[in-house]
BAPAMAR-418006 format. One line per field, with one value per residue (C-alpha): y, z, x. Coordinates in steps of 0.5 Angstrom, whole numbers. Layout:
yy	Y/...
zz	Z/...
xx	X/...
This chain:
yy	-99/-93/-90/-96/-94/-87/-90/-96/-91/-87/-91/-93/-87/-86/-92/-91/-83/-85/-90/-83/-79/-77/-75/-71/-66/-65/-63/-58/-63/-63/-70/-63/-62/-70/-71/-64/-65/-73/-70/-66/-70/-76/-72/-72/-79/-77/-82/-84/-82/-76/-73/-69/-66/-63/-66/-72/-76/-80/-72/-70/-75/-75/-67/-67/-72/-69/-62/-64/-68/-62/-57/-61/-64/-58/-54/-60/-58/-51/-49/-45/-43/-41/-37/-33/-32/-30/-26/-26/-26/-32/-27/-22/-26/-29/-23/-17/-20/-24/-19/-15/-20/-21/-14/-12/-19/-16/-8/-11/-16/-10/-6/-11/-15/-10/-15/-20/-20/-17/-23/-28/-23/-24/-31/-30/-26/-31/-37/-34/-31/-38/-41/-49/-49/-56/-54/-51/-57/-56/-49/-52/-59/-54/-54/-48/-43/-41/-44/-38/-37/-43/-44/-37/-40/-48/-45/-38/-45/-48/-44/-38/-44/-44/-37/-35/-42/-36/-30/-37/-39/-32/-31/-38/-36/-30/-33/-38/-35/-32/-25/-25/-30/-25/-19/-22/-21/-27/-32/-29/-30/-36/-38/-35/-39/-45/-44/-40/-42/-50/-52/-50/-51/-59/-58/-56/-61/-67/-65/-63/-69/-74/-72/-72/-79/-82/-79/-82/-88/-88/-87/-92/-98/-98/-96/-99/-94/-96/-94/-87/-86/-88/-83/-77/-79/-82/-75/-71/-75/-74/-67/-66/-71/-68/-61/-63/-66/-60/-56/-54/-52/-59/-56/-51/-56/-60/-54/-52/-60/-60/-54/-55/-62/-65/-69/-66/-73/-71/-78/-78/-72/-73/-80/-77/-72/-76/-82/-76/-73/-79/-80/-73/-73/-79/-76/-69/-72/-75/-68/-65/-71/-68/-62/-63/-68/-64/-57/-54/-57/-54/-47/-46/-43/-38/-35/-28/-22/-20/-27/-27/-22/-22/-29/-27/-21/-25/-29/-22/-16/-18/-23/-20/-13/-14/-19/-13/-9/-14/-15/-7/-7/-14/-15/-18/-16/-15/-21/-25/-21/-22/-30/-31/-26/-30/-37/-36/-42/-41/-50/-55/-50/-46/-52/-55/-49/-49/-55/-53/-48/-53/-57/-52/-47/-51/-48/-45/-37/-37/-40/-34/-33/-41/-40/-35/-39/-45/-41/-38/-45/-48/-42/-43/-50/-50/-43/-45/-51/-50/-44/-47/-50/-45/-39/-43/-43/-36/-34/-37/-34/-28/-29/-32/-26/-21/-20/-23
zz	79/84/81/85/92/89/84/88/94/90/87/94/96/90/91/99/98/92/98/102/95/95/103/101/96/102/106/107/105/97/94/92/100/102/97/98/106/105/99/105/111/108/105/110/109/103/96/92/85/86/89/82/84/78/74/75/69/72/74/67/62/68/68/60/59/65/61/55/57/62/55/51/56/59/51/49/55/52/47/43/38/45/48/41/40/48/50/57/64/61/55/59/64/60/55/60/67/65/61/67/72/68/67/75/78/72/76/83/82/79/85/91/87/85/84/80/71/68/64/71/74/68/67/75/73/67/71/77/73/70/74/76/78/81/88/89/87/92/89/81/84/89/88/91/87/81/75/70/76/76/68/69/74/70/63/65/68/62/58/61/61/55/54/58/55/49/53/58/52/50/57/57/50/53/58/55/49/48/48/40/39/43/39/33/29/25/31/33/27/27/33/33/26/29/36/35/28/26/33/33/26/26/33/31/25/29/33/29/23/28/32/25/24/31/30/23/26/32/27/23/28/27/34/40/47/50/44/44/50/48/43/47/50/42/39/45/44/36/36/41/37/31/33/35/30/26/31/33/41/42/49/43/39/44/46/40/39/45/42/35/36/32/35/36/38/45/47/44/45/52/52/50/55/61/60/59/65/69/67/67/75/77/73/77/84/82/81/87/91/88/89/96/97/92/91/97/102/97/96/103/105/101/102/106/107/99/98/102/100/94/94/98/94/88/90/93/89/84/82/85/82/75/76/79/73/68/69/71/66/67/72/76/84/88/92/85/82/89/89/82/84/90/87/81/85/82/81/77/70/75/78/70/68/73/72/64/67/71/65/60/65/71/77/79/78/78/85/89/83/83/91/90/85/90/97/92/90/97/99/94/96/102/103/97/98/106/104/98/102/106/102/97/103/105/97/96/103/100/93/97/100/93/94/89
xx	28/28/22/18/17/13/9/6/5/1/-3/-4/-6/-10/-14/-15/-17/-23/-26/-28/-28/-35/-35/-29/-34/-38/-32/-27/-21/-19/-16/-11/-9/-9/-4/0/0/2/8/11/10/13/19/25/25/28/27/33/31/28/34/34/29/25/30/29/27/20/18/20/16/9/10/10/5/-1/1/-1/-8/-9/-9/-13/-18/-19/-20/-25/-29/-31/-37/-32/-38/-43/-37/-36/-43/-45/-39/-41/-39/-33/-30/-30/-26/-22/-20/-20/-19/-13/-9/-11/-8/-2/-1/-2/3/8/8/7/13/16/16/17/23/28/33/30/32/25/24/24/18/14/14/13/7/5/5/1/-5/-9/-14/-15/-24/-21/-18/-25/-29/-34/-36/-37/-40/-45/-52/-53/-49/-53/-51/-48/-44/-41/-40/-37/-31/-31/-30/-25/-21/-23/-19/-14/-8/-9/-9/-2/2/4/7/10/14/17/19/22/26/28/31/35/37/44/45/46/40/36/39/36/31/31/31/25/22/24/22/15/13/15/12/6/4/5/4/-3/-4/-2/-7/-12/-12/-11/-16/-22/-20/-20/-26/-30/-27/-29/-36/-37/-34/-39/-45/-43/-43/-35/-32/-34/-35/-28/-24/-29/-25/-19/-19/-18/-11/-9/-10/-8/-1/-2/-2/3/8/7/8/15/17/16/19/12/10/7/4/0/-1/-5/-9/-11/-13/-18/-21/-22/-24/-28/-34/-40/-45/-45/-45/-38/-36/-38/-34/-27/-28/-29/-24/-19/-22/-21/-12/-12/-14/-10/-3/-5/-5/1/4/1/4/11/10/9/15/20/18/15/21/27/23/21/28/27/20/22/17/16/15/9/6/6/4/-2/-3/-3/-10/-13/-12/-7/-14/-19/-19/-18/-23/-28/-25/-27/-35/-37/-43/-46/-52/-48/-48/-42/-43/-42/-37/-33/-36/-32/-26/-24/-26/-19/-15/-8/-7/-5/-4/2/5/6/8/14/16/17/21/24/26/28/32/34/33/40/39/31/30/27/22/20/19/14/11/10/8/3/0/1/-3/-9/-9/-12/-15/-18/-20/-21/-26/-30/-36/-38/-37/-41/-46/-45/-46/-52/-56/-56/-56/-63/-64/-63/-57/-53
């Protein structure tokens, strides 16, 4: 099979960068920048089957299985009880930052890329406005950056995925629908019931049922801890599944499993979440290994002046303002607000999200806005990851100081 050579390669890259994995959280090098910088250094040998590109189908089924792990692992993390009840720093980044992100990429891409169809520049938008904690994982792993600051960047991470996949998917829908389906009102209807409306349903069923049945299993001495663990990929799957079979939105569907989970004993619930944390690192490594080796070289030929700017807008002020927006009226400090606007790396959510796009549009006609979205993440990469200990360090001196 042509799929072997990268598959043993990452698995050997995997098990070699874990050897050094703890003296990589005290350093500048990310798992995410080794991978990315191997993908791109290995790929003009070229790899027979990944010549389909994002087509291909290994990269197709891995990119679809992550995304539905990332989702619901991701979802299961949070305290949703906590998050309604607080309303803090998270909510207001989640719920005032974000839309104020999307809104400021929308009007930014509107006016450098005039050429682009609309529904493009919005997807553009869309997919660069969710944040990924874990390409700046010194920061959120520091001992020195204050506690709220750090459960403010983990759970808008966390969350805002999520959060952007609906406006995501109507954008794919434009795109790919024909001029009658777009002009009518029943397809959209339609469209809006089985996406919007059984994919959560059937997800947050899954999810809260099936925990309430770990839990009960767990405290009667049925289930052992290795099959807790296991439940978090069975019920990611479920949902997704489900969902559609019903011609539901699986992706929906396993977010909100994650978010209506069940499990509330903390060492079960802590058990699912770690297991699905672990298969979930090693299928995001293997898609930061493509992205390096199949998005980066075929998109690079398109980066002009507008790409860069944008690309670079989106990780400053397209982020950063919104975000400073967002806390006015918290006690929060400038040197926090601009600590949390600056740690909105732009990562995994992004890179899966295109790849959606990869498989339901195809990338004839959507290269330049596919382009963009890889010079951002590229950038986020390693700006991200090269600046998250010392900034860590620089942020901590002066909330020592009273500053924060």
């Amino acid at each position: 099979m042509h799929e072997y050579p990268i598959i043993i390669f990452t698995a050997l890259l995997i098990f070699v960068f874990g050897l050094f994995s703890r003296l990589s959280e005290r350093s500048p090098v990310t798992a995410p920048m080794v991978f990315v910088a191997v993908g791109m250094v290995i790929s003009p040998y070229g790899i027979d089957f990944l010549k389909a590109g994002i087509n291909a189908p290994l990269v197709r089924v891995v990119a679809e299985v992550t995304l539905v792990m990332v989702l619901f692992v991701d979802a299961s993390t949070i305290d949703l009880r906590s998050l309604i009840r607080e309303r803090g720093v998270p909510f207001r980044l989640l719920f005032i930052g974000l839309p104020l992100t999307m809104a400021l990429g929308l009007l930014s891409a509107r006016l450098l890329f005039d050429n682009m169809n609309s529904w493009a520049l919005c997807l553009m938008a869309f997919i660069l406005s969710p944040t990924d904690a874990a390409l700046g994982q010194a920061v959120v792993k520091s001992a020195v950056v204050p506690e709220n600051i750090k459960r403010a960047i983990n759970v808008e991470s966390g969350l805002n995925d999520g959060i952007a996949l609906p406006p995501i998917l109507v954008c794919i829908a434009e795109l790919s629908a024909t001029a009658a389906e777009s002009a009518s009102g029943h397809y959209w209807i339609g469209f809006t019931l089985k996406q919007f409306l059984f994919g959560p349903l059937l997800g947050g069923l899954v999810g809260w049922l099936g925990g309430v049945l770990v839990d009960k299993a767990s405290q009667a001495g049925w289930m052992n801890s290795t099959f807790q663990r296991l439940t978090s990929a069975s019920l990611a799957v479920l949902a997704f599944a489900l969902a559609e079979m019903v011609h539901g939105n699986g992706f929906i569907a396993a977010y909100f499993g994650g978010l209506m989970l069940g499990a509330h004993t903390p060492i079960v619930r802590e058990r699912i979440q770690e297991f699905g944390e672990a298969e979930g690192q090693q299928l995001q490594l293997f898609i930061f290994l493509l992205f390096g080796l199949i998005m980066v070289p075929r998109a690079a030929s398109y980066w002009d002046s507008g790409a860069w700017l944008y690309a670079v807008s989106s990780l400053t002020v397209i982020r950063m303002l919104p975000v400073a927006v967002s806390l006015v009226g918290t006690n929060l400090g400038w040197p926090s607000i601009a600590f949390i606007g600056w740690f909105g790396p732009r990562g995994i959510a992004s890179i899966l999200y295109l790849l959606l796009v990869g498989i339901s549009l195809g990338v004839a006609g959507h290269e330049q806005m596919i382009s963009i979205v890889v010079l951002t993440v590229l950038l986020s990469v390693f700006l991200h990851g090269i600046s998250a200990v010392p900034l860590s360090r620089m942020y901590a001196g002066r909330a020592a100081e009273g500053g924060s």
